[in-house]
C-alpha positions in Angstrom: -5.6 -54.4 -15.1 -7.7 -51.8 -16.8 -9.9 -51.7 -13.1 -6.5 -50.6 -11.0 -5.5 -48.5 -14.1 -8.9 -46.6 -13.2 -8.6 -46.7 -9.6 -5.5 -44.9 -9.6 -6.5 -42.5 -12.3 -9.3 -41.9 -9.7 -6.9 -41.1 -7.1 -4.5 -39.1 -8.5 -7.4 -36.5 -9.5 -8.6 -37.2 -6.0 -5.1 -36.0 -4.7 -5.0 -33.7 -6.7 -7.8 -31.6 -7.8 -8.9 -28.5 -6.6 -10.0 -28.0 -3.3 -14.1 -26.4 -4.0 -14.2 -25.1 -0.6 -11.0 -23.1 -0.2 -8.6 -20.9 -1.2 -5.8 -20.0 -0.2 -4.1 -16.6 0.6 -0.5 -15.4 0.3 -0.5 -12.1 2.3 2.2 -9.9 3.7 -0.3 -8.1 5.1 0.5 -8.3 9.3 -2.8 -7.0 10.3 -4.8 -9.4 12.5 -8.4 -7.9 11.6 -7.4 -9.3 8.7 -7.9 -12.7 9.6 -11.3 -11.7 11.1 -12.5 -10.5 7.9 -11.5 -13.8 6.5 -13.5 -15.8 9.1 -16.5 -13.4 8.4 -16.2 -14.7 4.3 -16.0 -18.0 5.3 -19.0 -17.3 7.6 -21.1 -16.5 4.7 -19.3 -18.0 1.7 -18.5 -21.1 3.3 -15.4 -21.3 1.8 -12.6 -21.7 4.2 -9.4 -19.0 3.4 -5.8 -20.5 4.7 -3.0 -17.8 5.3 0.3 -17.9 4.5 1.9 -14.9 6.0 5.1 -13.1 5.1 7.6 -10.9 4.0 6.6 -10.1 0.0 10.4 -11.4 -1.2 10.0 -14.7 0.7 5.9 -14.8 -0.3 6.9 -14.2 -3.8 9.9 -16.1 -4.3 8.2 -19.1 -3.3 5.3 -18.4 -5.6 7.6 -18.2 -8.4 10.0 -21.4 -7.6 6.5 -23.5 -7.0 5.2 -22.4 -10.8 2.4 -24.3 -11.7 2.4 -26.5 -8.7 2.1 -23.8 -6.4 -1.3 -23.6 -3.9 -1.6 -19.9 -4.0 -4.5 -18.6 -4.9 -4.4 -15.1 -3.4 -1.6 -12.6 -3.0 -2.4 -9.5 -1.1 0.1 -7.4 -0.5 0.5 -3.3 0.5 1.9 -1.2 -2.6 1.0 -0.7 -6.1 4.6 -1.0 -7.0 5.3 -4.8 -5.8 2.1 -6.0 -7.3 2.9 -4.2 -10.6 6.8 -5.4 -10.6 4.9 -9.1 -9.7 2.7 -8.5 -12.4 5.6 -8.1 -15.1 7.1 -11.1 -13.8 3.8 -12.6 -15.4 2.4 -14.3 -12.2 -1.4 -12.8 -12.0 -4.0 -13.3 -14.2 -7.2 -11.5 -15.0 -8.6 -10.6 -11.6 -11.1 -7.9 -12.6 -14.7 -9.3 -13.2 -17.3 -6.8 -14.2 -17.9 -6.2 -10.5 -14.9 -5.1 -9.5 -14.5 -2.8 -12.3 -18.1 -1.2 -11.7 -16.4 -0.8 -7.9 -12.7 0.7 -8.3 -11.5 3.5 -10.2 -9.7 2.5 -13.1 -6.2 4.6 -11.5 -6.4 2.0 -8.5 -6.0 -1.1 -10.6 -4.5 -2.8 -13.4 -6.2 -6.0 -15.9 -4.8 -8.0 -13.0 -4.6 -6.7 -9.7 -6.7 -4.2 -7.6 -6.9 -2.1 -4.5 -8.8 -3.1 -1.5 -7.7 0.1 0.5 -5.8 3.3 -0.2 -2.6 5.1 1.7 -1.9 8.6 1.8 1.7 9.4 1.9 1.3 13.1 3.4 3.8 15.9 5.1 3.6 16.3 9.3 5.1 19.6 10.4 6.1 21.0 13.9 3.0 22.6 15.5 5.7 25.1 17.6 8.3 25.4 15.0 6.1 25.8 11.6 3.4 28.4 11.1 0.2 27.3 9.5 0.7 30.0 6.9 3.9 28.7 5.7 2.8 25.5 5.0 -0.6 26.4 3.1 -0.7 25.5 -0.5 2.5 23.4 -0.1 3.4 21.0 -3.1 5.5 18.0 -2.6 7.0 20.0 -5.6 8.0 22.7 -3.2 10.2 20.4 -0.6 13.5 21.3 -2.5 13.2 25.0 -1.7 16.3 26.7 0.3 14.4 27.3 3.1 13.5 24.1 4.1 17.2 22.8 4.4 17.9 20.8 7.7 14.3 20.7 8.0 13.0 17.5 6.9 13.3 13.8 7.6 12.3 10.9 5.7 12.9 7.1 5.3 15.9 5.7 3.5 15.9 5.2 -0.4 15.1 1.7 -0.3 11.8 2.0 1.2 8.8 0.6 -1.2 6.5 3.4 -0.3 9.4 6.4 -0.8 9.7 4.2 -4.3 6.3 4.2 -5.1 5.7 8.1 -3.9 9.2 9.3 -6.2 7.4 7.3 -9.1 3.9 9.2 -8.8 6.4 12.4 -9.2 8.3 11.1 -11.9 5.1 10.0 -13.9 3.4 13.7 -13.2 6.1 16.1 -13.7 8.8 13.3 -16.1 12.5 12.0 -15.3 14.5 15.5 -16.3 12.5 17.7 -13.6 12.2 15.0 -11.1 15.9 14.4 -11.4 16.6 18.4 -10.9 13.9 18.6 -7.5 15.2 15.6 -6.0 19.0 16.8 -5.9 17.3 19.9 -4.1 15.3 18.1 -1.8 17.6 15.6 -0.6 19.9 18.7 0.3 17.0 19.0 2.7 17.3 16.2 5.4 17.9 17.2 8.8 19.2 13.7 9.5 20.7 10.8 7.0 17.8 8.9 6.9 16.5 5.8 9.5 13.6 4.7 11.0 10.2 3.7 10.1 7.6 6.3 9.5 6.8 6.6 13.5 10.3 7.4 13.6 10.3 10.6 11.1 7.5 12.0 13.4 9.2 11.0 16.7 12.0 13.1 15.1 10.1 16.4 14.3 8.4 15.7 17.6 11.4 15.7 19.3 12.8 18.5 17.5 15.7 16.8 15.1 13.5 17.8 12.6 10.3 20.5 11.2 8.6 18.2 8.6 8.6 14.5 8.1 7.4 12.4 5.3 5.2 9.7 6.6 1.7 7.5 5.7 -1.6 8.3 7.3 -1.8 5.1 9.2 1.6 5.6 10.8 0.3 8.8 12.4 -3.2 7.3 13.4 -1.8 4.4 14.9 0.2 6.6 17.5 -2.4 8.9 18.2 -4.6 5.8 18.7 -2.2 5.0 21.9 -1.9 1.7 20.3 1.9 2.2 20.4 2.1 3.8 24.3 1.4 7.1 25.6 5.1 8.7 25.1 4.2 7.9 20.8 0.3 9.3 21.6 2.1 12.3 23.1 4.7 13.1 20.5 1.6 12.9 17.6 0.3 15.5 19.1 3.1 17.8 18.6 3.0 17.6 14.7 0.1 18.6 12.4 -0.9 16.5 9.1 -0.8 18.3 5.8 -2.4 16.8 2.4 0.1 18.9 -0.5 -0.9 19.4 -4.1 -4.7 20.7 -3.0 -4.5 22.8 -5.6 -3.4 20.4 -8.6 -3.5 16.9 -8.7 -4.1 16.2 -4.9 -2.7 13.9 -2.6 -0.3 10.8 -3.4 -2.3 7.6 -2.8 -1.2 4.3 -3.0 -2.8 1.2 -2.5 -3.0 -2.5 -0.3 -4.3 -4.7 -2.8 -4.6 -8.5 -4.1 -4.4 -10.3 -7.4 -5.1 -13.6 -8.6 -2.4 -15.8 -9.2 -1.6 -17.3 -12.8 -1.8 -20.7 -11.4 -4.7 -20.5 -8.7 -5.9 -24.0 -8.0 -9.2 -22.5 -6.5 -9.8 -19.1 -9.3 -13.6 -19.0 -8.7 -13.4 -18.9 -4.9 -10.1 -16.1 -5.1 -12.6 -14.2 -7.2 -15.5 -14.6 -4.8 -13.1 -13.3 -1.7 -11.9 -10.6 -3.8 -15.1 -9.1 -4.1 -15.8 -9.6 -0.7 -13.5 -7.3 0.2 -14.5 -4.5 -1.6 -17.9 -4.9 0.1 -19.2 -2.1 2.5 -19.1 -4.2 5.3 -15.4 -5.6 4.4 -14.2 -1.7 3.6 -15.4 -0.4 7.0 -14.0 -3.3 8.7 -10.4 -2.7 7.1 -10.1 0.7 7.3 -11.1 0.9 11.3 -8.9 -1.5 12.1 -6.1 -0.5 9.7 -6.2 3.5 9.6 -6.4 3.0 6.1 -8.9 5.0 3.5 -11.8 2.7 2.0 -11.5 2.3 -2.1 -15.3 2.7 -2.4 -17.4 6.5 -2.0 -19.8 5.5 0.5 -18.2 4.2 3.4 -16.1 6.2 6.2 -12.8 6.0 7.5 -11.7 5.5 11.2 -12.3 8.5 13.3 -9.3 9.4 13.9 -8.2 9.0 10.1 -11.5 11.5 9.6 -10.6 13.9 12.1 -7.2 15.0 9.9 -10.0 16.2 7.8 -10.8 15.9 4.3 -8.9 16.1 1.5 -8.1 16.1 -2.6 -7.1 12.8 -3.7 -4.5 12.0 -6.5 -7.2 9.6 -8.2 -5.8 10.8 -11.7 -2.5 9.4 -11.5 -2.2 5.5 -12.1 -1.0 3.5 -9.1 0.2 1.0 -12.3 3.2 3.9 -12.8 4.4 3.2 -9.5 5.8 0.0 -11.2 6.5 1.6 -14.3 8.7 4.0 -12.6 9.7 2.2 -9.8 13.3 1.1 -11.1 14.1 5.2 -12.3 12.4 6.7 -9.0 15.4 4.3 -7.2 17.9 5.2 -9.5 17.2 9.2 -9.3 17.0 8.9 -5.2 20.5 6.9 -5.2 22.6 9.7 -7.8 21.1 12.6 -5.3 22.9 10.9 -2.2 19.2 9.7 -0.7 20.5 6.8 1.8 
């Protein structure tokens, strides 16, 4: 009796245990370079990553409803403000080790999560309609001026990064004078607002509108010709700007990846983690993503470097984006932002 009682302790542990030579990632990230970087840790780790792709409600929900039985080891994601809003549901845990701390500035992580690439959020103006001169020194701050009315198009209230960019605001200049600009800026649309952030630059291109709101990668990707020449063409009829040069820089947000309160495989999460904030992983995200690398010495894409070089809102913390994520909505919906 006690020799079968043994034999299925045996196997249950068996079933059961950790797997040492996995882990397994939860990712809404779409990008398939992605899952070449994976194969390149496996290459040198040995550790095999599985990926489970998906939308962050569906990745997240089922993280949740699985609790302590759930396989997730991983969760990347792209914005500060679902990993911190994840993070207050309590489903990370400790992710920075020593390493990762020496690597990332303390504004592009929290105790639990980090960033493995940056995302500038930035204005694109009319090269025919806007003069140069105009738009110099230009403060997201200064968007709600009168003379930018029927001249700007941007994303609808509900988009994550619009969320996240509204809370760096809030957290800089507080809820009172963020509630006041934003009445004034939304009075500012050219267009109720649609579309991805291609689409806000397809509008200015096409003349609905003189400056859109949109993410660096957006415009790289179409000027790239990834997305067809009639996209490649209308990029080149708008002209990046990077505001608040002469304050606090640039809004930057973040993709980025925590480990998960109930990782079967922690040690190997850890290990891929790391990886990723490597040299070689940060110049092979950001030329195939047309995102900015987190560390100092490596370079983005060409195309991303050819906007030229900018000041970078590294003083704000992308943590806020959370904090002020539910307020930022709240603010946006009272002013009439769709």
């Amino acid at each position: 009796m006690k020799f079968f009682l043994i034999i299925l302790i045996l196997l249950n542990f068996l079933t059961t245990a950790p797997k040492a030579n996995e882990v397994n990632v939860f990712s809404s990230r779409h990008y398939s370079s992605d899952i070449q970087l994976y194969k390149k840790f496996t290459s040198i780790s040995g550790i095999k990553v599985n990926v489970v792709s998906g939308n962050d409600e569906a990745l997240q929900k089922r993280i949740i409803e699985e609790g302590s039985d759930s396989e997730a080891d991983l969760y990347i994601t792209a914005d500060a403000g679902r990993l911190g809003l994840f993070d207050q549901k309590g489903m990370f845990q400790n992710s920075i080790s020593p390493k990762i701390k020496s690597i990332v500035p303390k504004s592009l992580r929290s105790d639990n999560w980090t960033g493995i690439a940056k995302r500038a959020r930035i204005i694109f103006y009319s090269k025919d309609r806007i003069d140069k001169e105009v738009i110099n020194n230009l403060r997201y701050e200064d968007l709600s001026a009168p003379k930018w009315n029927n001249k700007i198009t941007v994303r609808q209230s509900n988009n994550i990064y619009n969320q996240s960019w509204i809370a760096s605001i809030i957290s800089n200049n507080d809820k009172e004078n963020t509630d006041e600009w934003i009445k004034n800026f939304v009075k500012n649309f050219a267009r109720d607002p649609k579309g991805n952030d291609r689409a806000q630059i397809l509008a200015v291109a096409a003349g609905e509108a003189d400056i859109a709101i949109a993410n660096t990668y957006y415009y790289a990707l179409m000027l790239s010709g990834q997305k067809g020449l009639e996209q490649q063409q209308a990029a080149k009829k708008v002209v990046p700007y990077f505001p608040n040069q002469s304050d606090r820089g640039t809004h930057m947000n973040i993709s980025g990846g925590g480990i998960l309160k109930y990782a079967p495989n922690p040690e190997n999460a850890l290990k891929l983690l790391e990886f990723l904030l490597t040299e070689e992983a940060q110049s092979h995200i950001v030329k195939n993503t047309f995102e900015y690398p987190i560390i100092e010495n490596v370079e983005p894409s060409e195309i991303i470097k050819s906007m030229g070089s900018f000041k970078q809102d590294l003083s704000t913390p992308v943590e806020d984006y959370a904090r002020f994520q539910a307020v930022a909505l709240e603010l946006m919906l009272r002013a009439g932002w769709k």
